[in-house]
C-alpha positions as protocol buffer text, in pm:
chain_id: "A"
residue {
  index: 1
  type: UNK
  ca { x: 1114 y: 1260 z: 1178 }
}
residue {
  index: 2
  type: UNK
  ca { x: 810 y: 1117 z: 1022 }
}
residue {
  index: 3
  type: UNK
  ca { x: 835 y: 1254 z: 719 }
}
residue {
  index: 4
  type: UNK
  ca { x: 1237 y: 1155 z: 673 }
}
residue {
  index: 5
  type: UNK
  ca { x: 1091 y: 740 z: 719 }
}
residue {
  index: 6
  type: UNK
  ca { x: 831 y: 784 z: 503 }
}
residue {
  index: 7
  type: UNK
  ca { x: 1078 y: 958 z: 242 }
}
residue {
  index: 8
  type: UNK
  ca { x: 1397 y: 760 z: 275 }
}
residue {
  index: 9
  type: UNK
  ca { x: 1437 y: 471 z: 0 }
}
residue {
  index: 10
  type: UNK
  ca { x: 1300 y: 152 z: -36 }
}
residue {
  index: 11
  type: UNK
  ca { x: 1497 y: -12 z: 149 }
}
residue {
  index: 12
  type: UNK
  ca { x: 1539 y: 131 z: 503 }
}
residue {
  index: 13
  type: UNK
  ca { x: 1732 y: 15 z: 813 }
}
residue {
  index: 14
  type: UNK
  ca { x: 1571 y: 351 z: 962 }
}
residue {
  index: 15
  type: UNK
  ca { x: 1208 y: 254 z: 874 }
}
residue {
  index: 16
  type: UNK
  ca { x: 1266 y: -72 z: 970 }
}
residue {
  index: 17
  type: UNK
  ca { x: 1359 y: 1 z: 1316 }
}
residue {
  index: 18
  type: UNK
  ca { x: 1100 y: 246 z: 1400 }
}
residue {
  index: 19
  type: UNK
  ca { x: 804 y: -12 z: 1253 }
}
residue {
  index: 20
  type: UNK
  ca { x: 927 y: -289 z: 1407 }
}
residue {
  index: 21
  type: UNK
  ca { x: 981 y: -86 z: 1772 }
}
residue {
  index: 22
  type: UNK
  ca { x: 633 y: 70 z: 1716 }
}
residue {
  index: 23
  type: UNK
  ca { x: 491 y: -293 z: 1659 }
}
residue {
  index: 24
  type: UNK
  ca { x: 682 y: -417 z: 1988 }
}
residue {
  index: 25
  type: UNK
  ca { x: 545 y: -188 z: 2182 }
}
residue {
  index: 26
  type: UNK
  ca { x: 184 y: -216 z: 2018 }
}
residue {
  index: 27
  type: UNK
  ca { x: 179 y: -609 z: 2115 }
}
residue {
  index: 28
  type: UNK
  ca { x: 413 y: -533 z: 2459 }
}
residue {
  index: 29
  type: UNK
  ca { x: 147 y: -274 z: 2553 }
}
residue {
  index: 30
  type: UNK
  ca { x: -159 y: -550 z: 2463 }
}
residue {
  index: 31
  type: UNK
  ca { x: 26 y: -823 z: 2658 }
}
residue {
  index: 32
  type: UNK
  ca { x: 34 y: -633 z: 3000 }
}
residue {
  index: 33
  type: UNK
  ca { x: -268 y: -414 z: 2950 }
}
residue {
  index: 34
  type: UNK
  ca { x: -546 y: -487 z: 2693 }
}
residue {
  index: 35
  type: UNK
  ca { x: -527 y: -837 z: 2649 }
}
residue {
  index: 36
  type: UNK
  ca { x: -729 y: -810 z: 2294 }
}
residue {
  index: 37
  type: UNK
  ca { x: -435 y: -1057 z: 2108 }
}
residue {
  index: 38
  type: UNK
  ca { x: -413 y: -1256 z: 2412 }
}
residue {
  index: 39
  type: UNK
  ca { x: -43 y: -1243 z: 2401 }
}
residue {
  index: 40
  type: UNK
  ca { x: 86 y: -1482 z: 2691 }
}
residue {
  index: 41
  type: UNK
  ca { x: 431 y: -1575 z: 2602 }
}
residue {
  index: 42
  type: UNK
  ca { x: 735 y: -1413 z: 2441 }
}
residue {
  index: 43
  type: UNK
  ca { x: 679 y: -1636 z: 2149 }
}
residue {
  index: 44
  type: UNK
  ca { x: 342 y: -1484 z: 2087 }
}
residue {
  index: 45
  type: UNK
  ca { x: 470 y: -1149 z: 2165 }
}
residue {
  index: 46
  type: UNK
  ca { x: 753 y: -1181 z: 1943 }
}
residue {
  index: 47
  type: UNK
  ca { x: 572 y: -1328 z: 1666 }
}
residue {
  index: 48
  type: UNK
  ca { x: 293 y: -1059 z: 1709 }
}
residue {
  index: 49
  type: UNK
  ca { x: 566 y: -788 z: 1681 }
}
residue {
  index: 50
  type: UNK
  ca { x: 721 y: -956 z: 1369 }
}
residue {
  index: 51
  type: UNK
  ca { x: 367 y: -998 z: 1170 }
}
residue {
  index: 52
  type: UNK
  ca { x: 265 y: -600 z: 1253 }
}
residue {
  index: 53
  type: UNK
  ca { x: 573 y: -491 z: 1218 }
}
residue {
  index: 54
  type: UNK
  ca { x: 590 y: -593 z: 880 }
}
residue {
  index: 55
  type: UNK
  ca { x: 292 y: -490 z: 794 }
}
residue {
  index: 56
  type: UNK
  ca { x: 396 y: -151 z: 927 }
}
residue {
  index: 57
  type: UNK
  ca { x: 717 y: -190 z: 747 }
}
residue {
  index: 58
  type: UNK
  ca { x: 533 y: -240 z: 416 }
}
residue {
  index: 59
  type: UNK
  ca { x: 246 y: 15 z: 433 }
}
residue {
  index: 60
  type: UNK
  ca { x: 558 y: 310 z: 510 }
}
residue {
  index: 61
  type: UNK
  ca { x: 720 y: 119 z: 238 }
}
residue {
  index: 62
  type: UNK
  ca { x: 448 y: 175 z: -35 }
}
residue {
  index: 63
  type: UNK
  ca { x: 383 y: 548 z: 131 }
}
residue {
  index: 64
  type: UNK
  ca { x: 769 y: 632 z: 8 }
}
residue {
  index: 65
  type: UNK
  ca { x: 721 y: 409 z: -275 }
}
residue {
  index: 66
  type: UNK
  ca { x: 431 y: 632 z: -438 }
}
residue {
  index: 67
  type: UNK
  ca { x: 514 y: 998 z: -266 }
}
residue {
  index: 68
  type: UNK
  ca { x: 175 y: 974 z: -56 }
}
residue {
  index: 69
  type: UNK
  ca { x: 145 y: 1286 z: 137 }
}
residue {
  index: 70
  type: UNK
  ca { x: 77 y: 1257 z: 499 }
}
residue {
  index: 71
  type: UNK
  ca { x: -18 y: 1614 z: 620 }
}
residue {
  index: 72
  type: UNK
  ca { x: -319 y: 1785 z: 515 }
}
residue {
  index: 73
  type: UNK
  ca { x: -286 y: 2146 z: 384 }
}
residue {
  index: 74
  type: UNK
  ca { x: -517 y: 2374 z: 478 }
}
């Protein structure tokens, strides 16, 4: 499944949902556990998720972009 989001176009609704879920649950995760971001409210959480989950969005982005190969082959 991995390597269909990093594949599919630029634009993906796909990518876009698994970044942005990954990055909720990053910052959801921090907010009742770590405490690192010091996430206290839903604002902050939902701003949190929006800022890393574009920046997740973008670095799959420029992985499909440029055909960067994920696995190592042995």
């Amino acid at each position: 499944m991995l390597e269909q989001i990093q594949a599919s176009p630029l634009f993906s609704i796909r990518r876009a949902i698994f970044t942005y879920l990954l990055a909720f649950l990053i910052s959801l995760s921090d907010m009742w556990l770590i405490h690192i971001l010091e996430i206290n409210t839903p604002e902050e959480l939902l701003a949190q998720t929006l800022i890393h989950g574009t920046g997740f969005y973008l670095g799959y982005t420029l992985i499909a972009l440029f055909n960067i190969p994920t696995k190592t082959q042995n």
